[in-house]
N, CA, C and O of each residue as an XYZ file, in Angstrom:
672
protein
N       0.846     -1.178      0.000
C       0.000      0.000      0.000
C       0.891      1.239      0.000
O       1.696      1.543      0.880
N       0.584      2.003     -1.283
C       1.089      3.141     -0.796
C       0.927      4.074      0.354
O      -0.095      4.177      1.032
N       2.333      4.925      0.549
C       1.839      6.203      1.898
C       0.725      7.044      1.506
O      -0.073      7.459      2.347
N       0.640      7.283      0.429
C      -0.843      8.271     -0.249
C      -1.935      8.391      0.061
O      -2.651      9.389      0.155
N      -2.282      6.294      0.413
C      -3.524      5.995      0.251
C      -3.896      5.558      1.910
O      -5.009      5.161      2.256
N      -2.759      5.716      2.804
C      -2.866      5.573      4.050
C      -2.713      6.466      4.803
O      -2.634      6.267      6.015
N      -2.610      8.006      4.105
C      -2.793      9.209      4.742
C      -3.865      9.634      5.007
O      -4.273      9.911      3.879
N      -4.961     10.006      5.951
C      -5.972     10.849      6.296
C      -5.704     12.295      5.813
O      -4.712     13.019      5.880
N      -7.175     12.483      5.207
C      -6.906     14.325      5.209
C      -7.541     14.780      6.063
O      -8.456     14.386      6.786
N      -6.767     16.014      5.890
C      -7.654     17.019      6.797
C      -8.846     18.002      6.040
O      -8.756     18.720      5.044
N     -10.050     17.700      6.996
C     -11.159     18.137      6.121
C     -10.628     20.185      6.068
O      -9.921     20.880      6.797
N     -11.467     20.467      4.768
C     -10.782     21.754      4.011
C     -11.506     22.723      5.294
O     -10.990     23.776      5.667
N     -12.868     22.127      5.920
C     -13.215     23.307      6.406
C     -13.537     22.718      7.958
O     -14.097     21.633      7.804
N     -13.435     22.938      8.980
C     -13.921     22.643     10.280
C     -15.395     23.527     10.526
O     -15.739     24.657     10.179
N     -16.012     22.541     11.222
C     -17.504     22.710     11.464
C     -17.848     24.130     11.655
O     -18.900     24.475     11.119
N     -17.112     25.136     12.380
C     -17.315     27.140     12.465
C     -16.532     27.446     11.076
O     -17.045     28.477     10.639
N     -15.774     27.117     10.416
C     -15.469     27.621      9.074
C     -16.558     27.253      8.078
O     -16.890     28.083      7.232
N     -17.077     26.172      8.124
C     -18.102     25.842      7.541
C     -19.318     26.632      7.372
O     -19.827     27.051      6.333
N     -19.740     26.775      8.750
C     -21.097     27.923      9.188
C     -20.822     28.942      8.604
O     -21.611     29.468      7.819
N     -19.168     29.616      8.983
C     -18.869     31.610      8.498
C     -19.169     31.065      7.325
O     -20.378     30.982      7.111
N     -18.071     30.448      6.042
C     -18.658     30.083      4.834
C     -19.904     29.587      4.526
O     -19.785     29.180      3.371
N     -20.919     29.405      4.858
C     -22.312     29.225      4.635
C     -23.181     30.442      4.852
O     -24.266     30.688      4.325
N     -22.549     31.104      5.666
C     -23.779     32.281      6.561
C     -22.634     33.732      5.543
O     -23.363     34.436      4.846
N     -21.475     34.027      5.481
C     -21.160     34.818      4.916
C     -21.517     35.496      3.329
O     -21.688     34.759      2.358
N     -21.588     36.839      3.249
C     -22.579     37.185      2.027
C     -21.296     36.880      0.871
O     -21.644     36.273     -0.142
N     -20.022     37.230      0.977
C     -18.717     36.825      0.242
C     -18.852     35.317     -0.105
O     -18.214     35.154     -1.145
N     -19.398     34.142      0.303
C     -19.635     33.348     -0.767
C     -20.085     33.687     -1.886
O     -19.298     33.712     -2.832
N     -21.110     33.947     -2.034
C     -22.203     34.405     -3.002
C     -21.111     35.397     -4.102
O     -20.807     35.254     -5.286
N     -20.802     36.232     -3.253
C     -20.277     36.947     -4.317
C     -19.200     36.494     -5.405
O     -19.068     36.921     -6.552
N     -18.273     35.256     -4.561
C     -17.535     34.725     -5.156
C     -18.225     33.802     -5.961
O     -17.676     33.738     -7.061
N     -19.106     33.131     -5.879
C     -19.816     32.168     -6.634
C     -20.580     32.756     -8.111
O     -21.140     32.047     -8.947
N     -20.407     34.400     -8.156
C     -20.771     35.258     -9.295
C     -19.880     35.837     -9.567
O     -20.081     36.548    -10.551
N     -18.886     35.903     -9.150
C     -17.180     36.975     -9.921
C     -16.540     36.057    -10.395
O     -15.619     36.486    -11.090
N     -16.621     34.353    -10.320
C     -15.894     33.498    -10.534
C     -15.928     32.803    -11.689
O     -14.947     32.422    -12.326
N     -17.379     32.596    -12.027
C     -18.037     32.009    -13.433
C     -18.071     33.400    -13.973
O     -17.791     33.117    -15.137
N     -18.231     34.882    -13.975
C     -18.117     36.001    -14.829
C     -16.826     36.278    -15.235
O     -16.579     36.907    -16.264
N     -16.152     35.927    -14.626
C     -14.416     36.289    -14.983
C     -13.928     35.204    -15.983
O     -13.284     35.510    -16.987
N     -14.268     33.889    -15.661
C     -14.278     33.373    -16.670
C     -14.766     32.862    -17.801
O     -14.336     32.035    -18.605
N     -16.099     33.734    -17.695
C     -16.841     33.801    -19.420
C     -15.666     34.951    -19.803
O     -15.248     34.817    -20.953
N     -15.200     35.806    -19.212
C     -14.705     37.221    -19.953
C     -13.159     37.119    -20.735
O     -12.593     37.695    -21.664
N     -12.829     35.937    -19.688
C     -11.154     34.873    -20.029
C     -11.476     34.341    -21.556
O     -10.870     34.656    -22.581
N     -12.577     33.463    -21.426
C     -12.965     32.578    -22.944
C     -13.316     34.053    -24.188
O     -13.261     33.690    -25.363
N     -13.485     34.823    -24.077
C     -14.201     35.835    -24.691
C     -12.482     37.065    -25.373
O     -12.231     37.843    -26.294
N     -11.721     36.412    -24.033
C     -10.493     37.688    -24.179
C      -9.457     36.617    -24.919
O      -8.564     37.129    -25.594
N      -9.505     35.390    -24.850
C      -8.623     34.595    -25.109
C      -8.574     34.584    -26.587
O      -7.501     34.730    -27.173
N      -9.915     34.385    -27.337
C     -10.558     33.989    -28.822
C     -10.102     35.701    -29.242
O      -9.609     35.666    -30.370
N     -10.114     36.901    -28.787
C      -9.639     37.846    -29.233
C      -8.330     38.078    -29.317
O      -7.829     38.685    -30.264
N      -7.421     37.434    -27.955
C      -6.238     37.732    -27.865
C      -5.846     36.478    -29.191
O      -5.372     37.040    -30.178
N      -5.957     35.096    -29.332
C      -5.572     34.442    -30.485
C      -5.652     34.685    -31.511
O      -4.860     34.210    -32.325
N      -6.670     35.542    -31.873
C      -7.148     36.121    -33.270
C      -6.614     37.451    -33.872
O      -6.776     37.873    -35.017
N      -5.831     38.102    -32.667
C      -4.755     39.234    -32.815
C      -3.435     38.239    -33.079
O      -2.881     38.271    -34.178
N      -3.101     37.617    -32.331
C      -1.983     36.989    -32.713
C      -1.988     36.290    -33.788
O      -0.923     36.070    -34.366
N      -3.291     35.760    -34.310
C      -3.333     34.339    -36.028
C      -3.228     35.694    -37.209
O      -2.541     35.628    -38.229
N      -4.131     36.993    -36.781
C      -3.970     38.195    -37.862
C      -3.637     38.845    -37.798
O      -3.579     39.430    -38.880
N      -3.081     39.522    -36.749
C      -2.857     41.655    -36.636
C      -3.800     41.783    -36.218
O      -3.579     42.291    -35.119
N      -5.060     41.636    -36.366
C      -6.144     42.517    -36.384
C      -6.674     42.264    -35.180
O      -6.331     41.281    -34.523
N      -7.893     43.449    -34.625
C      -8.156     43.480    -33.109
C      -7.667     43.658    -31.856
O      -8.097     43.253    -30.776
N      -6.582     44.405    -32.166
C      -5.654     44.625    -31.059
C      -6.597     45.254    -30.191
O      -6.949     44.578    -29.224
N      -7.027     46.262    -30.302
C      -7.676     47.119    -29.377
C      -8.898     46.479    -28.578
O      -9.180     46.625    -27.388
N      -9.547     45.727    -29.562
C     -10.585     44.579    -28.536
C      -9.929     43.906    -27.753
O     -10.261     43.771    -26.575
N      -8.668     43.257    -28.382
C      -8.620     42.389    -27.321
C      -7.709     42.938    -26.359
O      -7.452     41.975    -25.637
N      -7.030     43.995    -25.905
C      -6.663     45.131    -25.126
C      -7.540     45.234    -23.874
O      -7.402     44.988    -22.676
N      -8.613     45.758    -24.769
C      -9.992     45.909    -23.652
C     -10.515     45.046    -23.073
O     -11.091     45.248    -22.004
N     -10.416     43.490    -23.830
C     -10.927     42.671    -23.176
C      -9.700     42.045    -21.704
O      -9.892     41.779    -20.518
N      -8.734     42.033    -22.417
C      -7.641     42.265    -20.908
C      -7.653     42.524    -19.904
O      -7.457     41.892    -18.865
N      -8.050     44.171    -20.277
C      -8.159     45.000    -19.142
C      -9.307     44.965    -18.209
O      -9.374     45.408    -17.062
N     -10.103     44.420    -18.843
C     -11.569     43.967    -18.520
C     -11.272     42.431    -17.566
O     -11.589     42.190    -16.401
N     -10.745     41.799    -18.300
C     -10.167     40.644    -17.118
C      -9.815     40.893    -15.899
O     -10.435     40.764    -14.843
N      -8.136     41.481    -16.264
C      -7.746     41.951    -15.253
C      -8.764     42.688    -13.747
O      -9.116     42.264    -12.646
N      -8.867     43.558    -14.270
C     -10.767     44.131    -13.584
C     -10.866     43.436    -12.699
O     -10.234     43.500    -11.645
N     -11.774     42.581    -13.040
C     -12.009     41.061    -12.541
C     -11.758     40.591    -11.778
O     -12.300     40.450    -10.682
N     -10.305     40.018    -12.452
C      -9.250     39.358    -11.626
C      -8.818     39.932     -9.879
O      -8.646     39.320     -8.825
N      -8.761     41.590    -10.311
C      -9.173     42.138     -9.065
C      -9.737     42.081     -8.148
O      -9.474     41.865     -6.965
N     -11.197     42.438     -9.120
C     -12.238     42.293     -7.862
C     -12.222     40.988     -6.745
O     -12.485     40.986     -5.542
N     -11.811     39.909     -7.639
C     -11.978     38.590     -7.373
C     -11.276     38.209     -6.397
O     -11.710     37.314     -5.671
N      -9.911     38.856     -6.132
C      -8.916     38.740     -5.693
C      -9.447     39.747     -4.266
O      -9.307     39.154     -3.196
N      -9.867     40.783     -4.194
C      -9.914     42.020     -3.272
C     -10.998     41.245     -2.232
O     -10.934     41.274     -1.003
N     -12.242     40.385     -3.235
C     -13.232     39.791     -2.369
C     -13.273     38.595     -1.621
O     -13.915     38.161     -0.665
N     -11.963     38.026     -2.718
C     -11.660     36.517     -2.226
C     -10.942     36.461     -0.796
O     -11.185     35.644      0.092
N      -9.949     37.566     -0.755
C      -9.104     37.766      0.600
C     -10.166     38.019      1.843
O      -9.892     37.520      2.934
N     -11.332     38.763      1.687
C     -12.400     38.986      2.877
C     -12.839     37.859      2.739
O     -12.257     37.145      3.555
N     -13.633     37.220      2.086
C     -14.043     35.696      2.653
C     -12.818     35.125      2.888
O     -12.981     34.559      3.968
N     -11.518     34.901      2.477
C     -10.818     34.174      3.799
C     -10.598     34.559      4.741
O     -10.276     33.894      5.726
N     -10.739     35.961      4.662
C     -10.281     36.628      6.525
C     -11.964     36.063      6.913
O     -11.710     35.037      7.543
N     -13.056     36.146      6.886
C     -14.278     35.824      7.329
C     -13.989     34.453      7.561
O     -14.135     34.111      8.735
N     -13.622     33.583      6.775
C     -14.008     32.008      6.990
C     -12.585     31.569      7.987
O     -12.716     31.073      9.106
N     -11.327     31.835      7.389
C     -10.868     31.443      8.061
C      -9.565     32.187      9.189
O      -8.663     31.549      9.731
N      -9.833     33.773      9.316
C      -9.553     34.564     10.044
C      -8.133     35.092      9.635
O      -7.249     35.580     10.339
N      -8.183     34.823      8.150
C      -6.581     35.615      7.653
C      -7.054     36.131      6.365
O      -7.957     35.506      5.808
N      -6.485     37.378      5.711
C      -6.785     37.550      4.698
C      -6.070     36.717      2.873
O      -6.567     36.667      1.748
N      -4.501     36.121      3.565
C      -4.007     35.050      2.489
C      -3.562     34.663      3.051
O      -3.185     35.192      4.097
N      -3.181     32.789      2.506
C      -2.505     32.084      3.181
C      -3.094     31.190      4.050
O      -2.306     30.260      4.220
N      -4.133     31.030      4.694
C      -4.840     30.341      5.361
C      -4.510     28.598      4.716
O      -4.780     28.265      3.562
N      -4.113     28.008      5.378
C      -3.469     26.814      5.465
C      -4.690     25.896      4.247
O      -4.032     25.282      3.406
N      -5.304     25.830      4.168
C      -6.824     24.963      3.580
C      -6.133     25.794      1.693
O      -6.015     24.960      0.796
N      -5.794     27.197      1.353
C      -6.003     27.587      0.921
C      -4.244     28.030      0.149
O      -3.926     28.929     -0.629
N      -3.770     27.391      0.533
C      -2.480     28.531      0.763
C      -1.521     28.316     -0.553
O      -0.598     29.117     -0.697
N      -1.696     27.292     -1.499
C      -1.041     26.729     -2.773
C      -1.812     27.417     -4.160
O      -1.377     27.665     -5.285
N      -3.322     27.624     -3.456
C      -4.161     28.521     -3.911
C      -3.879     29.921     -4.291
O      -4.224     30.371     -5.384
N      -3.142     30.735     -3.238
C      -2.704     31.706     -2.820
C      -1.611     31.862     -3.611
O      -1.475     32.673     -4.528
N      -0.828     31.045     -3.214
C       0.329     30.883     -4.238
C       0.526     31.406     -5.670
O       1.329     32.057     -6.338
N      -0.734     30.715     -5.782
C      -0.175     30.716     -7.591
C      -0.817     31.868     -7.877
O      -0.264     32.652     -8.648
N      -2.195     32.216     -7.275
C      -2.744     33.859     -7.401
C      -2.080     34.862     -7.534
O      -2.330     35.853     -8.220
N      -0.882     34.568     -6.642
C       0.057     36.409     -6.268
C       0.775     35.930     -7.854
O       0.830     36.986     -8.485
N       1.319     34.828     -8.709
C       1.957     34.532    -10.085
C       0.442     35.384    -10.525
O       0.403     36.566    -10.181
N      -0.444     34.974    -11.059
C      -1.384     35.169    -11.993
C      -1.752     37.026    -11.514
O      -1.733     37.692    -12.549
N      -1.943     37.582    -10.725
C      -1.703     38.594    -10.006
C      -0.304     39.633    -10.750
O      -0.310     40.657    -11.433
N       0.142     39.275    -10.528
C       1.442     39.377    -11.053
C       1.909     39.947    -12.905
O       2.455     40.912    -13.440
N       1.240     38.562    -13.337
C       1.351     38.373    -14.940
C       0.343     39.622    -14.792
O       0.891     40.719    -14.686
N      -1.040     39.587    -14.771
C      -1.964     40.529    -15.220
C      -1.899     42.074    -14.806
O      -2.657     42.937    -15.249
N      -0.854     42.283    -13.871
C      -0.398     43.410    -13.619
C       0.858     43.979    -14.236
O       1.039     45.179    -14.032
N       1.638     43.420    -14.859
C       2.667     43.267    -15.711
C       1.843     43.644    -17.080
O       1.945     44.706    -17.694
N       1.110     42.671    -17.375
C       0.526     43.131    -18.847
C      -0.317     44.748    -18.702
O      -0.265     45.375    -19.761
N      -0.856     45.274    -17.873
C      -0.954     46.464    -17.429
C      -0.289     47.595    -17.631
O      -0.649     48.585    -18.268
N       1.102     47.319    -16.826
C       2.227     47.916    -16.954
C       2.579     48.204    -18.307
O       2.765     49.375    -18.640
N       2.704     47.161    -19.219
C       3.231     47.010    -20.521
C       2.250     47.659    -21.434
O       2.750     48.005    -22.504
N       1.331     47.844    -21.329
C       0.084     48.449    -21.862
C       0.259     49.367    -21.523
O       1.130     49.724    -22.315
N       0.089     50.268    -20.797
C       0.780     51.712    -19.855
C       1.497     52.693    -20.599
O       1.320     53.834    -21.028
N       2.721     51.462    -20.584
C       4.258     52.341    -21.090
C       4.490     52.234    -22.498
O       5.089     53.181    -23.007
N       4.152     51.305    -23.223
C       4.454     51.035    -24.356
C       5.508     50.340    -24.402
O       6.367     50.359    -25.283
N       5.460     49.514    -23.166
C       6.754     48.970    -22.829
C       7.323     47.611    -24.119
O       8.450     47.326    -24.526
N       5.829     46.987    -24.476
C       6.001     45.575    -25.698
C       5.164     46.235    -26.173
O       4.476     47.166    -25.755
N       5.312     45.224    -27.941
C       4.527     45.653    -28.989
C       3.113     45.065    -28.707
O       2.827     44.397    -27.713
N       2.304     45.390    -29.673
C       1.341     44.242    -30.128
C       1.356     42.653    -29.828
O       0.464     42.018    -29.265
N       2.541     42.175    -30.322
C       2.795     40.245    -30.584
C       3.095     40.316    -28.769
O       2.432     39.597    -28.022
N       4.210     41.310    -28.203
C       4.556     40.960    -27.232
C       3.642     41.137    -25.990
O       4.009     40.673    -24.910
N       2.269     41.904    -26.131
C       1.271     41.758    -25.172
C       0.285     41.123    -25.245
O      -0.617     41.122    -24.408
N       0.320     40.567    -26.143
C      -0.784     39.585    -26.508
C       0.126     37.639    -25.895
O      -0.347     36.548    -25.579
N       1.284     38.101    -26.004
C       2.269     37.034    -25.351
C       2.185     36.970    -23.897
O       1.986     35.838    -23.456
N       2.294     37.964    -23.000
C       1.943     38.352    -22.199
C       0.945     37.503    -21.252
O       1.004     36.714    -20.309
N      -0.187     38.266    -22.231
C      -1.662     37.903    -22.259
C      -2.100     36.453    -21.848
O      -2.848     36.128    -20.926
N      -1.212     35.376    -23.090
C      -1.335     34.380    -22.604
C      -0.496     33.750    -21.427
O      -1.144     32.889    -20.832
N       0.838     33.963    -20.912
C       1.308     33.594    -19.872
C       0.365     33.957    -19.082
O       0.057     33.089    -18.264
N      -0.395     35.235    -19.005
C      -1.030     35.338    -17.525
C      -2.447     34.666    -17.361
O      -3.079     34.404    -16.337
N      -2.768     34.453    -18.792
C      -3.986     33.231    -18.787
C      -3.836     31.828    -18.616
O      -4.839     31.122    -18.515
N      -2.170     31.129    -18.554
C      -2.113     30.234    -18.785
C      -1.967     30.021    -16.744
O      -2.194     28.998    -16.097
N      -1.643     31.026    -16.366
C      -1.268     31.108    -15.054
C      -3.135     30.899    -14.443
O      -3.724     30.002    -13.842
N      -3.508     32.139    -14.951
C      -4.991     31.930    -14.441
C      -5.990     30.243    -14.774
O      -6.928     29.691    -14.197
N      -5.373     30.005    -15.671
C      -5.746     28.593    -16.005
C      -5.780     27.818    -14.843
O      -6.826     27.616    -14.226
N      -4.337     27.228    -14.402
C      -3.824     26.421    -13.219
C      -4.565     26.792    -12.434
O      -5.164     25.946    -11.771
N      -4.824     28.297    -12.190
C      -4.963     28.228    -10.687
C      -6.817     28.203    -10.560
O      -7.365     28.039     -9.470
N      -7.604     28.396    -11.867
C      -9.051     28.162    -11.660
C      -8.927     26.883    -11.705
O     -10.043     26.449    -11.424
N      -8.141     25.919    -11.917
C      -8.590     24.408    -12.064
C      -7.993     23.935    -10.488
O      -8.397     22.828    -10.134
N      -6.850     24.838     -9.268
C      -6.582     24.636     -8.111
C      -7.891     25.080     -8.043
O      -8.125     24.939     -9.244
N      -8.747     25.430     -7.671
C      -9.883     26.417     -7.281
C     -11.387     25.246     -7.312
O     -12.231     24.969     -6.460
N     -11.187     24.851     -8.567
C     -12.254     23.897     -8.942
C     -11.931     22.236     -8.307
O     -12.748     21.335     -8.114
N     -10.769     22.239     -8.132
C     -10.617     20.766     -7.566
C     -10.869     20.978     -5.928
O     -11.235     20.035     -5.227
N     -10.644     22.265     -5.414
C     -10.631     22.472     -3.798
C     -12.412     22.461     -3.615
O     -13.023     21.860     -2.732
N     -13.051     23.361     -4.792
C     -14.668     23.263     -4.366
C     -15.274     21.600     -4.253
O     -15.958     21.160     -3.329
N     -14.729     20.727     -5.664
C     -14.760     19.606     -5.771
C     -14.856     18.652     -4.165
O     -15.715     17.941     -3.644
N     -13.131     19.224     -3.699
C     -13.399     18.437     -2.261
C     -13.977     18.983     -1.635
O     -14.482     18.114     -0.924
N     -14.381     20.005     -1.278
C     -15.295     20.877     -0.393
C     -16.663     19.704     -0.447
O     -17.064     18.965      0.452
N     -17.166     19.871     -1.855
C     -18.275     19.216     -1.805
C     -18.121     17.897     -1.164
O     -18.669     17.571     -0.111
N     -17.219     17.053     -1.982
C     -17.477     15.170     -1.582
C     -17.177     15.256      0.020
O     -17.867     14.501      0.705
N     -16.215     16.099      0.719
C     -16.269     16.126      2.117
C     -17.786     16.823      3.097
O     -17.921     16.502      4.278
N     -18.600     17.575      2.542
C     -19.839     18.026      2.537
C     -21.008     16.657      2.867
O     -22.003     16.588      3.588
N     -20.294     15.629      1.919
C     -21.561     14.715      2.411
C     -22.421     14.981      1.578
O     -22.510     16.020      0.923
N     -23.176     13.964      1.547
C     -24.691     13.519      0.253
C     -25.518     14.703      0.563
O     -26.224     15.129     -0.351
N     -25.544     15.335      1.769
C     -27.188     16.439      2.453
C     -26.798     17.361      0.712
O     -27.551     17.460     -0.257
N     -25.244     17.948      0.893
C     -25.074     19.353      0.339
C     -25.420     18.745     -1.337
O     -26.123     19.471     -2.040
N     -24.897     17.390     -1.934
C     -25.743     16.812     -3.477
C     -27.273     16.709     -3.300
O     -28.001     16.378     -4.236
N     -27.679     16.966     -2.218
C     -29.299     16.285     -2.422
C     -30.435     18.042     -2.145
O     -31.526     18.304     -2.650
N     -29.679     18.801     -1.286
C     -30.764     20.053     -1.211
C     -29.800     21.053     -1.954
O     -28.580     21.214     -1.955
N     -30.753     21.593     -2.519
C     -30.252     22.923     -3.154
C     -29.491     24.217     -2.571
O     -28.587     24.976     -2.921
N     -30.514     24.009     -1.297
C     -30.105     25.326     -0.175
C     -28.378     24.970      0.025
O     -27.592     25.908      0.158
N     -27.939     23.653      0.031
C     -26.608     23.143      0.562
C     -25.646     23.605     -0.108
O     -24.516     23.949      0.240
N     -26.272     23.594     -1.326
C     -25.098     24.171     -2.728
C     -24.677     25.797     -2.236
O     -23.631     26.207     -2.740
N     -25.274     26.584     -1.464
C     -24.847     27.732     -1.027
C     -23.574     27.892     -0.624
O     -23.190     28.988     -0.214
């Protein structure tokens, strides 16, 4: 037997983290900045590729960037209060913290492409290059994001698959 499969985890949320995350209005909000940011990713991506396959559309897909980025913000500004709410830190919270990690990278990239947009620091090819490192970053870390809700749920128990109210 492997050590893997003879390790216990530790559940993501203890029974009062559970409640703040259930009773806090910052779920919710995250549960609508999270699926909107990434319709706006699929929407900025097909523009940013289509500047890079032609020349053309720079300026859409500019805006649609910046429009991410946005986002990415908000997402980021709201995500830190529900962890200070749920689990009494604003980053880093142990349940969360690889999460965190790769955010301040993706954080990072999309503030960089900012910058570079700004100054005139890269061309065209080179912010649209950019563009995708910091999407490829945001990638990883919505699929860290989606595998942590994943366990959230199967550790949740059948109640939170069977009532609707649970999915909150």
């Amino acid at each position: 037997m492997s050590q893997r499969g003879s390790r216990t985890r530790q559940p993501l949320y203890d029974a009062q983290q559970r409640a703040r995350r259930d009773a806090t209005a910052w779920t919710l909000v995250q549960g609508v900045l999270a699926p909107l940011q990434f319709l706006v990713f699929l929407v900025s991506l097909a523009l940013v590729l289509r500047t890079l396959a032609s020349g053309e559309g720079a300026f859409a897909a500019n805006v649609s960037i910046v429009a991410k980025t946005g986002l990415l913000y908000a997402i980021m500004v709201t995500g830190s209060i529900w962890e200070k709410v749920v689990f009494g830190r604003y980053l880093f919270a142990p349940a969360f913290y690889w999460e965190d990690m790769v955010s301040m990278l993706v954080l990072a990239l999309h503030s960089l492409y900012l910058v570079a947009l700004a100054t005139g620091w890269l061309d065209t090819t080179g912010l649209m290059l950019l563009a995708l490192a910091a999407y490829a970053s945001y990638a990883i870390n919505a699929t860290q994001f989606l595998l942590k809700l994943r366990a959230a749920r199967l550790q949740a128990g059948p109640a939170l698959h069977l009532s609707p109210e649970g999915a909150r």
